[in-house]
N, C-alpha and C positions, 0 to 999 in steps of 0.2 A: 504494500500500500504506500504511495507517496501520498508525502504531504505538501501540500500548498502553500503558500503565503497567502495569509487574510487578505483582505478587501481593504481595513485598516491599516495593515502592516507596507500593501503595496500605497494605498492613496499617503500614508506618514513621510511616504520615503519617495518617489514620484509626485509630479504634477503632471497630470493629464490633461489634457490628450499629449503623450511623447513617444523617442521615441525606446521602443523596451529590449531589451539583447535578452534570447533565449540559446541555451548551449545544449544541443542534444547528441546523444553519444551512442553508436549505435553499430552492428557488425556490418563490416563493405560489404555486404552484395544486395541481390535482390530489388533493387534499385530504391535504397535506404536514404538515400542522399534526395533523391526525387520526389519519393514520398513524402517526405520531412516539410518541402518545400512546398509542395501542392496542400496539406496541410494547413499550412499557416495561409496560405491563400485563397484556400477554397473558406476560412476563418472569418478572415477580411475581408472578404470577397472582392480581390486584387485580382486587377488585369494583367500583371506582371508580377515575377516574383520579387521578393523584397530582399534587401540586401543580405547577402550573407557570403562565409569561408567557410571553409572545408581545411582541415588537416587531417590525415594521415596517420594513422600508426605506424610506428616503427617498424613492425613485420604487414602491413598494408593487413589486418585483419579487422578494424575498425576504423573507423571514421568519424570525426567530430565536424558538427556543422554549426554553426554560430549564425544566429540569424536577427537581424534589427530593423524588427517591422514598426510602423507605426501606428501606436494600438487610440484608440479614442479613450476607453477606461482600463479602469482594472476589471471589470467584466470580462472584457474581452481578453487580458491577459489569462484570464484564468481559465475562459474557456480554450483558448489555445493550451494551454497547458495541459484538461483534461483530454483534448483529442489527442494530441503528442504521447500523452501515458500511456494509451491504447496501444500503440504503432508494435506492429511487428519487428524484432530486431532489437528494440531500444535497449541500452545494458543502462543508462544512465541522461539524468535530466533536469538541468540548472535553469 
């Protein structure tokens, strides 16, 4: 079970509408990278994906994708959040 940051804990520390960096971490294949990104955009409901990197594990068996969309509340943080926990793959999720 992950846990969240409250609604209080993100508006304490954000001012919204900004924008939010999520870090998802998750096994290279299967097109984890892709997902991740469609994701957050089908979220938003973005015509384009929203920024993000990708790095690499050392032996290419994970991949970290950092992504800094721009959320209107913490609502919407959080609901990306709980679509990301679902994701096939994910070993981890900041």
């Amino acid at each position: 079970m992950l846990n969240f940051p409250s609604v209080e804990l993100l508006e304490s520390r954000h001012t919204f509408p900004c924008v939010f960096t999520f870090k998802v971490i998750g096994f290279a294949d299967a097109n984890f990278t892709a997902r991740v990104i469609s994701c957050v955009r089908d979220e938003l409901q973005l015509e384009q994906d929203p920024y993000y990197t990708l790095r690499n594990s050392a032996h290419g068996r994970h991949v970290a994708v950092t992504l800094e969309p721009y959320c209107e509340s913490s609502q919407q943080v959080l609901a990306i959040y709980g679509r990301l926990s679902g994701m096939d793959g994910l070993v981890m999720l900041l």
